[in-house]
N, C-alpha and C positions, 0 to 999 in steps of 0.2 A: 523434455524437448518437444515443441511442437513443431508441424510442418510445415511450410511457406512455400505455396508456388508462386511464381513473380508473373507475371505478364507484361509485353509490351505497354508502357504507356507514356506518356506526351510529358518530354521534360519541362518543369517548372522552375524558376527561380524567383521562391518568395522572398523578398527584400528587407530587413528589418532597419536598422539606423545606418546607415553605409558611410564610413568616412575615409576608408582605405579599401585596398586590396586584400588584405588580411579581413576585412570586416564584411568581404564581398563572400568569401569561398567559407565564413563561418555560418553564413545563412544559409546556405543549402548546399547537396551535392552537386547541383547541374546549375550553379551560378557560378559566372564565370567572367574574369575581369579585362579589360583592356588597355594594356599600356601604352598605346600609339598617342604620340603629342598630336596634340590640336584635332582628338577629337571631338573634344565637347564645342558644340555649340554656341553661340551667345545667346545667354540667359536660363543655359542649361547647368546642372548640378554635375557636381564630379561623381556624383552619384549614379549617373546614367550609363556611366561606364561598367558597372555591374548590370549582366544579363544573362539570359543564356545561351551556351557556343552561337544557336542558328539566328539568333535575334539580335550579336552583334557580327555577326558576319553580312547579314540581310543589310544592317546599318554602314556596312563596308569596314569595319576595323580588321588591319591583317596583322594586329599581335597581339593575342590574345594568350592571356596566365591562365593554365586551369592544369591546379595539380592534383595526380591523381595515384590511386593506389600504386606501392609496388610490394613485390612480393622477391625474397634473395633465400636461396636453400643455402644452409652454412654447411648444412652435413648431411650425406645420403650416401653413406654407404649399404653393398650389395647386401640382399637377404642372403641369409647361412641356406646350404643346399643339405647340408646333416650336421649332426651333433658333431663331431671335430672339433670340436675349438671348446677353450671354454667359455666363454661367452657370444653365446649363436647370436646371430643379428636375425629378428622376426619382424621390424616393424620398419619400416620406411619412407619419407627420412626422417632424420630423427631431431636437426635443429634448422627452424626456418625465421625468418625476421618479416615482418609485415608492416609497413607504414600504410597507413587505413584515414582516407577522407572521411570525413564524419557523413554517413548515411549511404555511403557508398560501397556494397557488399563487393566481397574479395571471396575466391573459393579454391582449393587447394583438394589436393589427395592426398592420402594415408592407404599404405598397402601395407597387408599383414601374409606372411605364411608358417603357419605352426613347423617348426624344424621336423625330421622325422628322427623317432629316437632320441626326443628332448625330457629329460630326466624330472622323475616325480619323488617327491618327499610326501609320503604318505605318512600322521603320525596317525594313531589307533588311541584312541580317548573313552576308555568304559567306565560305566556305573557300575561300583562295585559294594551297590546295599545289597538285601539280604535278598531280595526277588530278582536278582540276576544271579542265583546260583546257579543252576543248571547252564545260562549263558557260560558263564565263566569254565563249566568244566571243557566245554565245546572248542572253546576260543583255544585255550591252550592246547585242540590237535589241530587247529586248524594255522601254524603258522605257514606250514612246510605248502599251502596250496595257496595262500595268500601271496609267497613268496612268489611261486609258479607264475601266478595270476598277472603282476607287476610285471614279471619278466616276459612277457608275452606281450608289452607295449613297447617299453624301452629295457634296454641294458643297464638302464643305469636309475635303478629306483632303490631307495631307502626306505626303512619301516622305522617309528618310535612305538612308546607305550608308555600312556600315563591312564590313571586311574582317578576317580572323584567320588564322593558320597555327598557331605554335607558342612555347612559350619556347624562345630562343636561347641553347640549352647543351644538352650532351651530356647525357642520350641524346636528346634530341629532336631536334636539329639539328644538321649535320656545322659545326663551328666553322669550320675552315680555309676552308668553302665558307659563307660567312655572306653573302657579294655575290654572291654566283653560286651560289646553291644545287641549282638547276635538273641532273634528268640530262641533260638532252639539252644536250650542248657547241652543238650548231650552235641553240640559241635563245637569240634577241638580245634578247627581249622577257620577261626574268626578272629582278625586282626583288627587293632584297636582304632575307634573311631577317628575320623581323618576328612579333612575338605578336598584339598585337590594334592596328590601325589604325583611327580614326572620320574618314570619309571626305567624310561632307557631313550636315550641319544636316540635319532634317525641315524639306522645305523645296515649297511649290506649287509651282515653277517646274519643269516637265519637261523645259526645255530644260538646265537650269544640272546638275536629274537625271543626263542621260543624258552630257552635258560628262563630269563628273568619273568615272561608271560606264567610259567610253568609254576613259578612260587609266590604267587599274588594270590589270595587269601578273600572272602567275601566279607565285607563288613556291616552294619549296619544304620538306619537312623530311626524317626520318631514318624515324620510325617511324607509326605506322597511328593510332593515337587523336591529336587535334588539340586546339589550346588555346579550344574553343569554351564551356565555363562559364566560362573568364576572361574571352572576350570580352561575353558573355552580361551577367558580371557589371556590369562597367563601362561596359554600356548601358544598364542598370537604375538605379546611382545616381548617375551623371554626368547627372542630366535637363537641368541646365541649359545643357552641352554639346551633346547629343543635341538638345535643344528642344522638351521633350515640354511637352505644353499643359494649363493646370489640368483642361479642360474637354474630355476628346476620350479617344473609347476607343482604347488605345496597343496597338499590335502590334509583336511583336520579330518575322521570319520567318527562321530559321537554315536555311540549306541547305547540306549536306555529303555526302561518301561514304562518311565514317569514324566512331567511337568519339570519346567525348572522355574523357581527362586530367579526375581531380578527386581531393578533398582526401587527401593521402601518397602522392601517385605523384611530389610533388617531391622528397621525399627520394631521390630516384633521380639528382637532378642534388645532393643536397645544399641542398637549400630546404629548410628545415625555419622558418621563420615562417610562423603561418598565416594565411591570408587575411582582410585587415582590414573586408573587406564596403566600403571607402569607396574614392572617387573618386579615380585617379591617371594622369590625361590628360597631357600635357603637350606642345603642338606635337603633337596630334592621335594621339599614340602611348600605349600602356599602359607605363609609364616604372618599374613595380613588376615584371613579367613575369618577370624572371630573380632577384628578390629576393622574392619570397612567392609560396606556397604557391597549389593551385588550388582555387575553393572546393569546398565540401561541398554534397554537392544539398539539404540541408537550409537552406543561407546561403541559397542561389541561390531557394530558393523561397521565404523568408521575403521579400528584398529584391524579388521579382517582385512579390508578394501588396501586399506595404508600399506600393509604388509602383506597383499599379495596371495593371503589365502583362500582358497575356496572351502566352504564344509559341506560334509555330507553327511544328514543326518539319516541314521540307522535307528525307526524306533520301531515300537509295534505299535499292533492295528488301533488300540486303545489310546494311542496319542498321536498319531498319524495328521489327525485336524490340528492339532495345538502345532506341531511341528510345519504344517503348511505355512498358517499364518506368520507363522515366524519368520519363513524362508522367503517367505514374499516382503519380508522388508529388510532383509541381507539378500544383496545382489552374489550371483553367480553361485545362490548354493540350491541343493535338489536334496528332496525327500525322499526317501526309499522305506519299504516296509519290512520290518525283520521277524521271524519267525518267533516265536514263544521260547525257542534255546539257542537263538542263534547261528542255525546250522546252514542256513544261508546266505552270510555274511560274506562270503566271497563272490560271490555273483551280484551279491544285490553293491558291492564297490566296484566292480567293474562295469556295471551294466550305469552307474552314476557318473564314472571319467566319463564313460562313452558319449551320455549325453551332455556333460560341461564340455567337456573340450570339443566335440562338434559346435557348440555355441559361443560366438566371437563377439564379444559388446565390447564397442567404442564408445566411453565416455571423455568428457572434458575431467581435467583434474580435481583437488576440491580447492585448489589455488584460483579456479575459473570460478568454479562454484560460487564461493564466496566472498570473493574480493572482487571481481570481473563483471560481474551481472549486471550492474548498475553504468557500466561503461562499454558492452557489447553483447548481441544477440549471435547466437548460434545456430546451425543447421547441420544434421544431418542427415544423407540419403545416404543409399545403401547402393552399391555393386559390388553383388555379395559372387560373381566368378568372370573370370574373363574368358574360359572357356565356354562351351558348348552346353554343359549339365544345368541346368533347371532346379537352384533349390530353393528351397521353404522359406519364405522368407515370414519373421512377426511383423505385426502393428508396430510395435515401438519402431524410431529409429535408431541408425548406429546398430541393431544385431541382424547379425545373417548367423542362418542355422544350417545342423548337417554340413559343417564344414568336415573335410579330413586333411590328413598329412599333407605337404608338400602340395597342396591348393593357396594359392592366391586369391584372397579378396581385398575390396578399396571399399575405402567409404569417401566420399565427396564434402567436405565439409565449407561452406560458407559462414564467411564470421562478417558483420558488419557494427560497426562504432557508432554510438550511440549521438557521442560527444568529444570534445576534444579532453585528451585526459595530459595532466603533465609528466615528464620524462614516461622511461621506458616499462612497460608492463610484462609479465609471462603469465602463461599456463603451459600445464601439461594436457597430453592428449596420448590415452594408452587402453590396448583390450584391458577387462580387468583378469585379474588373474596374473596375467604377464608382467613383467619387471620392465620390457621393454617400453620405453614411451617417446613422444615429441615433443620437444619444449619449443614452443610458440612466442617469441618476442613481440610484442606489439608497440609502436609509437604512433599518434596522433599528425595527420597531415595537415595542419594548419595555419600554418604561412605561407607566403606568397614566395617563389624564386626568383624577382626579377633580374633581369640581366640591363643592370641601371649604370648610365655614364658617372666617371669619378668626380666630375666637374660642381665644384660647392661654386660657383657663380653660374649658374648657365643661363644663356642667353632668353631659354623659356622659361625662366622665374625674371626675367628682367635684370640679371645678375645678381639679386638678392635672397639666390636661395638654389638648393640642388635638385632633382630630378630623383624619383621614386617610383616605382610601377607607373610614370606614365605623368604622377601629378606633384607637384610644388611643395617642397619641403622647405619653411623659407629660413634665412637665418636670423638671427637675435634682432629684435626690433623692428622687422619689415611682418608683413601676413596680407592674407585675399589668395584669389584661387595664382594670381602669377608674382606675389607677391611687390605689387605697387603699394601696399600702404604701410607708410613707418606710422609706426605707434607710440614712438617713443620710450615715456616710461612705462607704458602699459603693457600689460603682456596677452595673449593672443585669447587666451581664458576669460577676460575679466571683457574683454570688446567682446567675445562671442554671446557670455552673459546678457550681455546687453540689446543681444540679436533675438531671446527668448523669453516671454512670457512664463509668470508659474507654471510649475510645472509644465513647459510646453517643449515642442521641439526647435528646434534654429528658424525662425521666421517661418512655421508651421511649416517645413516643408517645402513652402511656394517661393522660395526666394534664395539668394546669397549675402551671406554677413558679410559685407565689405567697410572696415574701418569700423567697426560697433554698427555698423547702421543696417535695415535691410532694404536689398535690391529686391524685387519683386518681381518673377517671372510672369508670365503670360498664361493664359487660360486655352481650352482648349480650342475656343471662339475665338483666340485672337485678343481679347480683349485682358487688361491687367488687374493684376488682382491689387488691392489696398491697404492702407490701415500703416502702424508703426513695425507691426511684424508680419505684414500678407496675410492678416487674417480674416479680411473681405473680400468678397466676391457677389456678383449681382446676379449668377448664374443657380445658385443652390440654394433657392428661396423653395418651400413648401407648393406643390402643386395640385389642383384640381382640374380633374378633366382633363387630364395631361397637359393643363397650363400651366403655366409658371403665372401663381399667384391668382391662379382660375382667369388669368384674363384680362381681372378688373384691377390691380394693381400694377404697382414694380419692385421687381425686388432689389434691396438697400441691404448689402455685409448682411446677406441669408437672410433677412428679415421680411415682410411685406410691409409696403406701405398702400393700402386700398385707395384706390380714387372716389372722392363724394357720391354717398347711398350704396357701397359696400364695405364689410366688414368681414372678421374672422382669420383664421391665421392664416388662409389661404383667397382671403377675401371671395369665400365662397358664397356668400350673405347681404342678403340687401338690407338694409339699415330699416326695419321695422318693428314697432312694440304690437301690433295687431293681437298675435299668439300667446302676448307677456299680461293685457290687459284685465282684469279681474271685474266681477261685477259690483263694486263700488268705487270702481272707477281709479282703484291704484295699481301697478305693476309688481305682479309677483307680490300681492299683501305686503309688500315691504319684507320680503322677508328673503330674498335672493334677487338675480340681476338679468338682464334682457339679455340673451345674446343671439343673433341669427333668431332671434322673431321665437323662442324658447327662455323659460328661465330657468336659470341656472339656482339652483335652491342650497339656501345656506345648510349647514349639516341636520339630522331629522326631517327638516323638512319633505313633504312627498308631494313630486310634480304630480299635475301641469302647472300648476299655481303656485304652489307652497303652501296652498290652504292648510291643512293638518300636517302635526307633527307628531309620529306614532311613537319617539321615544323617549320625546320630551317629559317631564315630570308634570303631574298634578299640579294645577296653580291654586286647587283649595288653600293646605293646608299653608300655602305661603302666603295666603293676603290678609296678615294681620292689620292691615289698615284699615278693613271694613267697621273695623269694633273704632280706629281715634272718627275715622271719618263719620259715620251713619250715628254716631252713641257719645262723641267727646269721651272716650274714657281705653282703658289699655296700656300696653307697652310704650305706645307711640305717640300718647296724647298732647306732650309736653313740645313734639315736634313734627307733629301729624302732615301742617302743610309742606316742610318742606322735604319729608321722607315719601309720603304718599301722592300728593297731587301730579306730581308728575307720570306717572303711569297709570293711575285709574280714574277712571269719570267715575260718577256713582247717582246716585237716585234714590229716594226711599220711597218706596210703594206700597199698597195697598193689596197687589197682586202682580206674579210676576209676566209680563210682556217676552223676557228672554227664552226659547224654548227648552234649553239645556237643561240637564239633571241640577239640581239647585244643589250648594253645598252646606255645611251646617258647621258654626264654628264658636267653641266653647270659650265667654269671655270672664275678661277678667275676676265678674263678678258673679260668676256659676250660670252664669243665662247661658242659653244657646240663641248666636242669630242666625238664621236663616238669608242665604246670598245666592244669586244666578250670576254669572261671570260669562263674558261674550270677549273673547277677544279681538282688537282691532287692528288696521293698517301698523304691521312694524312686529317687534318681536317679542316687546314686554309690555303693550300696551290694551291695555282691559276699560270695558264698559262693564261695572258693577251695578245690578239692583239686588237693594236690601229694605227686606220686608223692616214697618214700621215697628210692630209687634215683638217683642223678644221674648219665649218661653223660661218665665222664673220660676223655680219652685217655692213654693207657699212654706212661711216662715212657721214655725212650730208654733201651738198654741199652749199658753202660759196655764192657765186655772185647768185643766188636765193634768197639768208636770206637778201643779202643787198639792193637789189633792190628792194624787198617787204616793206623793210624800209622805204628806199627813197621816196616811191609810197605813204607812210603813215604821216612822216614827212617832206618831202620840200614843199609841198603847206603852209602846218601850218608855217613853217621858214619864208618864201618869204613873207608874209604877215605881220609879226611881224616886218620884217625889211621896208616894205616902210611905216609901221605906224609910228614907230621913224624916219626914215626921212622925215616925213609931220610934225613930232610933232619940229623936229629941226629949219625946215624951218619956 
């Protein structure tokens, strides 16, 4: 929850499509409607009628619709002054009903006072591996001061007792040793391995207590974190097992040495189901343990919260940080540090109510939580006494601390509606801890009430239609604001269509659909706006120099039209190429357009001129026309004039005049020719010179290639032939 201070400020009513009264008080909180006949104006919209209170009162309308929060207590009975009864009343009230204009905050109180002598169900939840032994011898004398200890708050406290180790499956527990888990061989007093045991009912009897405490046994497992959110869990929502009482603030106290096991450390045995959040007791055991998954500290807090418990956990100093972090993400539980044997376990649980129960947190429920949020924002402040005493108050809202007994505090809670939601919503609103709560109904104020004559002819629709917040609701076949126009077979849809542009609104706005057609209201000058749907006006043309259209025009349906020798869209420009002129005498090289005495340069190009184009391509390796043009010969030869002439001049010289890097371009016929390219006026048009000269390479010489032959095969020849004539002979 964050905090919101409001300050005065200047109501607005921003206007979005207005066609009713209903359509007036959905746009904002502080728009507000006016049903008085005849007060629109001629050539005004029914839309004017939406304003806000002092903007149509200023305009004289004296009836004005503007509906507004209300707020109805259904039930507020007194707070309990002691425990007597059995169900104390602590919180007040406790059902209220809220109709909420959308953005309009509503604020309400909530008073609490803790009963005195309002009964606690404490149940006692130990780890019983093999490194709480000496704990465990402790705990069994200590029920008789335990017992003391509770009775020294209220009269009416209960104790349980359940115990936990681990899931019995690798890795947590050595299987083979499941009845004897114990390392110490010479102990005879080690009961066989177990997840979560519930050992005895929350029960007064301290004798029956300390009985069943008294023959509980140390057991064993394998590894260091222990199965205490399993057992945690299923002392949360097994209440009726456990024997938690409608009326009694419930304490779980967990005391351990170690870490615990929670939700994907069972896939480590292969549990991969996950934890169902529900009850699975059976003959006093957790009968799910080696079949689902451990919960998630998000389950474990939700099911604590749900049902109203607080924990206190009891660890030592060696997990004291792991146990913080935990408690800081379950509300209303506290850490405390336990001794190496336990032997201050009754101090360190009293000295933990003292500080829960002085600490009062008012949350929303998780009905608000998570169904609500998207349709209402929350507030709340704290008056955390009505008395005279000064206490502590935290940062968060909604907690006041150092509360005690038969003390009163309020918290102030403002709720405001985001949007209009349909039929009726709730939450709750309760300390946590406590059973008591407020259920908060909520409904959307979003219609209008008017108080409308029955009359279906009335004289202001012209008899063809009835009266509504004020404006003309006409009947079958008549429509217009007093409804004078029959339509026949038309229906009032299909004429209004006709009153709007794509996608636009009803005659932009500036006018009345009457009969399909549009009326056009007046400007603010007085003068009318144009067009088939008012969607000209000579007044919102572009200006310079805070003139409309600099001066030198007029402006036509927003547009400028310049007077002769200006230009520009605000005819800010005198009609000059001066600035566009190039020095061969064309505009912008051709290659972009004069505008306000600047050229405006096609893309690449770079003013002031459009001379260069820094990202244009190379036009070397594209002017294969140099080779049909300067040589008849190429790609192109067959149709050189009429691919080429039209974008290059050319020339063949002796030496080049062009000052450019010259290009060099390999033809058809293994030559290179040499070409300078100058481009001219326009975009694709080139002045080529191409050297007369083409570099060929010199064609290989013939009586070298043969006589290197010769050199290679007539020894080999001359050989073959006296071998056949020896073979003859």
């Amino acid at each position: 929850l964050q905090e919101f201070r409001f300050c005065q400020r200047e109501e607005v009513c921003v206007k979005t499509v207005i066609n009713s009264c209903d359509d007036c008080i959905r746009s904002g909180p502080y728009c507000v409607w006016c049903q008085e006949l005849n007060f629109i104006k001629a050539g005004e919209q029914e839309a004017t009628r939406c304003d806000t209170k002092a903007q149509l009162i200023t305009r004289g309308c004296k009836d004005i619709v503007s509906p507004t929060n209300s707020l109805i207590i259904n039930k507020d009975d007194e707070l309990a002054q002691s425990f007597i009864q059995q169900e104390p009343i602590q919180l007040r009230p406790q059902k209220i009903t809220l109709s909420l204009r959308p953005g309009l905050p509503q604020s309400f109180t909530v008073t609490f006072k803790r009963v005195q002598g309002y009964p606690v169900d404490l149940y006692y939840l130990m780890d019983l591996s093999y490194s709480m032994k000496d704990d465990l011898k402790n705990v069994k004398e200590l029920g008789q001061d335990l017992f003391q200890a509770l009775n020294r708050i209220t009269q009416h406290a209960q104790i349980g007792f359940g115990a936990f180790v681990d899931k019995t499956v690798l890795p947590y527990t050595n299987v083979k040793k499941l009845q004897k888990p114990c390392d110490d061989e010479d102990e005879q007093q080690c009961q066989a391995a177990f997840g979560y045991r519930h050992v005895l009912p929350l029960t007064s009897n301290m004798t029956e207590f300390k009985a069943k405490v008294s023959q509980q046994s140390i057991s064993g497992n394998l590894d260091s974190p222990e199965g205490s959110l399993d057992a945690m869990m299923q002392a949360a929502v097994c209440g009726d097992k456990i024997g938690w009482r409608n009326s009694s603030t419930r304490l779980i106290v967990l005391t351990t040495d170690a870490g615990f096991h929670m939700a994907g450390d069972g896939k480590l045995a292969g549990i991969l189901e996950p934890n169902s959040e529900e009850c699975h007791i059976e003959n006093n055991l957790y009968t799910k343990s080696s079949e689902m998954d451990y919960p998630s500290v998000g389950q474990l807090a939700t099911q604590l919260e749900k049902n109203n418990i607080q924990p206190i956990f009891a660890v030592t100093e060696n997990v004291v940080s792991v146990y913080k972090e935990l408690s800081a993400m379950i509300p209303k539980s506290e850490v405390q540090v336990l001794s190496s044997d336990s032997k201050n376990v009754v101090k360190l649980i009293k000295d933990a109510y003292n500080v829960s129960s002085e600490l009062v947190t008012c949350l929303p429920g998780f009905l608000f939580m998570y169904t609500l949020d998207c349709f209402l924002s929350k507030i709340f402040s704290n008056i955390c006494s009505v008395t005279a005493v000064v206490l502590q108050k935290r940062d968060s809202e909604g907690i006041c601390d150092d509360v005690h007994e038969e003390q009163e505090i309020s918290f102030n809670i403002t709720v405001t509606a985001f949007s209009c939601m349909e039929g009726k919503k709730s939450f709750t609103i309760r300390p946590l801890g406590v059973k008591d709560t407020l259920t908060v109904s909520i409904s959307a104020e979003c219609m209008c009430k008017c108080e409308d004559p029955t009359d279906e002819h009335h004289t202001h629709c012209k008899g063809k239609g009835s009266v509504s917040c004020g404006i003309c609701r006409c009947n079958d076949g008549f429509v217009g604001q007093f409804c004078d126009c029959a339509i026949g077979d038309k229906d009032d849809s299909s004429l209004r269509a006709s009153c709007r542009r794509m996608n636009g609104t009803e005659c932009e706005g500036r006018g009345d659909c009457v009969c399909g057609r549009c009326q056009c209201h007046s400007t603010e000058s007085g003068n009318s706006y144009r067009g088939d749907f008012c969607e000209c006006d000579d007044e919102h043309c572009e200006k310079f120099q805070n003139k409309l259209c600099g001066g030198n025009g007029r402006c036509k349906c927003g547009t400028c039209e310049c007077f002769p020798g200006y230009e520009g869209s605000a005819c800010q420009c005198m009609v000059s190429r001066e600035g566009c002129q190039t020095a061969n005498g064309s505009v912008c090289y051709g290659r972009g357009i004069c505008k306000c005495n600047r050229c405006e340069c096609n893309e690449g190009y770079q003013p002031l001129q459009c001379k260069q184009c820094l990202g244009c391509p190379d036009p070397c390796p594209a002017k294969l026309c140099i080779e049909c043009l300067g040589f008849d010969s190429g790609p192109y030869q067959k149709n050189c004039s009429l691919a080429c002439n039209s974008s290059i001049y050319y020339e063949k010289v002796e030496k080049f005049t062009i000052s450019k890097e010259p290009c060099k371009l390999k033809d058809s016929q293994g030559c290179w020719i040499k070409f300078s390219l100058e481009q001219l006026v326009g975009v694709d048009n080139y002045r080529a010179e191409v050297l007369m000269q083409r570099d060929c390479p010199e064609p290989p010489s013939v009586i070298p290639i043969i006589a290197e032959l010769a050199e290679i095969f007539l020894p080999a020849t001359m050989a073959h032939i006296t071998t056949i004539v020896n073979l003859t002979n």
